[in-house]
N, C-alpha and C positions, 0 to 999 in steps of 0.2 A: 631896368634892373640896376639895381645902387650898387657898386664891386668895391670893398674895402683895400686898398693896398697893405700888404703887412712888409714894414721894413724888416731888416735882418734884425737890427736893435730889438724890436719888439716880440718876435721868435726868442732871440735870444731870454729875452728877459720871462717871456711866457715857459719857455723851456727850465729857467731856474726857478719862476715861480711857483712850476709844478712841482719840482724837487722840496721847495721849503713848504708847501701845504701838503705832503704825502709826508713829512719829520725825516726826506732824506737828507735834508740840509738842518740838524739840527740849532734851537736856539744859542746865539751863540756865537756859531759857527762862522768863522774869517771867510772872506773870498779875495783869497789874494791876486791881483787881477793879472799878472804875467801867465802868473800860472795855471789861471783860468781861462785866460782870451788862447794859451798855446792846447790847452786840451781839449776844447769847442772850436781850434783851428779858425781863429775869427779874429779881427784886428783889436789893438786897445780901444779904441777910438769908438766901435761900434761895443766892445764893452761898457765902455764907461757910458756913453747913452742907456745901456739897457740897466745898468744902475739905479741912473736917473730913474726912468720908469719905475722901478721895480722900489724907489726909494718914495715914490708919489704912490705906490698902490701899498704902500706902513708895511713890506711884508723886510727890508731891510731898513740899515742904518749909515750913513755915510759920514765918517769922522775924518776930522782937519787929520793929515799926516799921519791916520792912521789906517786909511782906507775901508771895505767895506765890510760891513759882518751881519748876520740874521738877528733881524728882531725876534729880542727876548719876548716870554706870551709871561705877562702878571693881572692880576686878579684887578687892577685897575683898569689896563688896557681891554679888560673882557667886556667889563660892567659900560664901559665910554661906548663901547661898539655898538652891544645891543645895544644899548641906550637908546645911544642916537640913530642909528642903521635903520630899525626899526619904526621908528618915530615917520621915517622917512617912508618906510616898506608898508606902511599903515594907510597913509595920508596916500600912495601910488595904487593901492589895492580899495579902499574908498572909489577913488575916482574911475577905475578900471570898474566898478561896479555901477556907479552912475552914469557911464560913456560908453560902453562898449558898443560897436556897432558888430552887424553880423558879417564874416570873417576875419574879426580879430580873434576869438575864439575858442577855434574848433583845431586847431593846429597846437593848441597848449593841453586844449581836454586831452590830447594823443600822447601827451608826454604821461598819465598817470598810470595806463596800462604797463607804460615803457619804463616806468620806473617800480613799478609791481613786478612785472617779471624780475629784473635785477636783483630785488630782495628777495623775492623767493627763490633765487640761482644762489642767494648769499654772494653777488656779486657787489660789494657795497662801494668799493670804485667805479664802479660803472654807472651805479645808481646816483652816485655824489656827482658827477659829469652830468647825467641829464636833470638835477633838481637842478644845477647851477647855468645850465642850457636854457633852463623854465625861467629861471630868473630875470637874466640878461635878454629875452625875446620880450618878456612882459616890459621889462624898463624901456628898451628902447620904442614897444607900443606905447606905454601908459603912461609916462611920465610927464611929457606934454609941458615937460620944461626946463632948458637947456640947463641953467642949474643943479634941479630936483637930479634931471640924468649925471652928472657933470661928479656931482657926490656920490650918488649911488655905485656909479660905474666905480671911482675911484677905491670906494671902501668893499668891493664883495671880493676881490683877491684875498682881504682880510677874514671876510667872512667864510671863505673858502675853507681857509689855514686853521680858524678855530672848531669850524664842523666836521672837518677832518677829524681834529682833536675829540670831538662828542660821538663819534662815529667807532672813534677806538675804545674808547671808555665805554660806551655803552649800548651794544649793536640794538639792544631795543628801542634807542632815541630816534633810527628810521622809520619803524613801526608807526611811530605817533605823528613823527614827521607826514607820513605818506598817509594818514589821515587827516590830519590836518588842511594837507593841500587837498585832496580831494570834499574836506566840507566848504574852503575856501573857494574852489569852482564853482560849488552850487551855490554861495550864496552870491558869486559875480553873476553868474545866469541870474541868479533869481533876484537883481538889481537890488540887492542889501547893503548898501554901503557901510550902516555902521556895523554890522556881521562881520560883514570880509575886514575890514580894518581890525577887530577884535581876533579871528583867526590869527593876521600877520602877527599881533602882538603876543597873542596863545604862545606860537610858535615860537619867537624871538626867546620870549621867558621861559619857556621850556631850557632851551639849547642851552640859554647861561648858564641855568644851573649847571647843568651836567660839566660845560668846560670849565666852571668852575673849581666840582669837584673834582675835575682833572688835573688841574693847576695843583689846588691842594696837596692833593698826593700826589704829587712831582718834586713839591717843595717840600714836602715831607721827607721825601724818598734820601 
């Protein structure tokens, strides 16, 4: 059995990163670090690590003498993600469809039920937890290279933050989502690689949109 050690920094930074993908830390928003490391009762020191982290997975920004603050969401930064995210979630879900051996699997089929009940509970935090569950099991199966993982892993905190954002904008984007993933199973089952690669990217272009038009009318607003 493989046992991941999580430091306090990483908690830490897991703990604010969930604040800034749920929009409780909006864009923006200072973290002034006294008075951060004294409210989470935690040292500066393992603050400022979890900074770091959280400054490598683009969901913050760290300025010379002016300390830390939430990255802004702009209609650039959307279009870069999918982009490339994608590009990546394509070229990983290909290859999951040409390699899979039997039990790599049957343990991801389980997330679809798991993620159906949720939406029909209208529980759509709980449902965003296990699609991003689904995600990170597959990459660390499929990716099959330290690289390919190395990006992946680094960019889905981001992708988190903006499906969050498509989630709020517009509860039917799960709907399409959770079909999605479920044609995308079948065509891994059914060793289609250029199929599931077209899913992933189905998917990606879906979501822009919508956090697009979310962005829009924020900037609007």
């Amino acid at each position: 059995m493989s046992l991941k050690a999580v430091s306090l920094s990483e908690q830490i930074a897991d703990h604010l990163g969930e604040r800034i993908v749920r929009g409780e830390l909006a864009p923006g928003t200072k973290l002034p670090e006294a008075e951060l490391a004294k409210s989470l009762n935690v040292s500066t020191n393992s603050l400022r690590e979890a900074f770091r982290l959280l400054e490598k997975r683009h969901l913050i920004e760290l300025q010379p003498r002016r300390g830390a603050r939430v990255c802004d969401v702009t209609e650039s930064e959307v279009r870069d993600l999918y982009g490339f995210l994608f590009l990546l979630l394509s070229h990983m879900a290909a290859r999951a469809a040409r390699d899979w051996q039997p039990g790599q699997i049957e343990d991801l089929a389980r997330m679809l039920p798991e993620l159906e009940r949720h939406f029909q509970a209208n529980d759509l935090p709980a449902a965003h937890q296990v699609a991003f569950r689904f995600v990170e099991l597959a990459t660390r199966r499929f990716a099959d290279n330290r690289y390919l993982a190395a990006d992946i892993e680094d960019l889905v905190p981001l992708l988190k933050r903006f499906s969050y954002i498509a989630l709020q904008e517009e509860t039917t984007e799960f709907d399409m989502s959770l079909k999605i993933f479920q044609r995308l199973l079948e065509n891994v089952l059914a060793r289609n690689p250029e199929q599931a690669a077209a899913d992933i990217r189905e998917y990606g272009e879906n979501q822009c949109r919508i956090v697009l038009r979310a962005v829009a009318k924020r900037n609007a607003a």
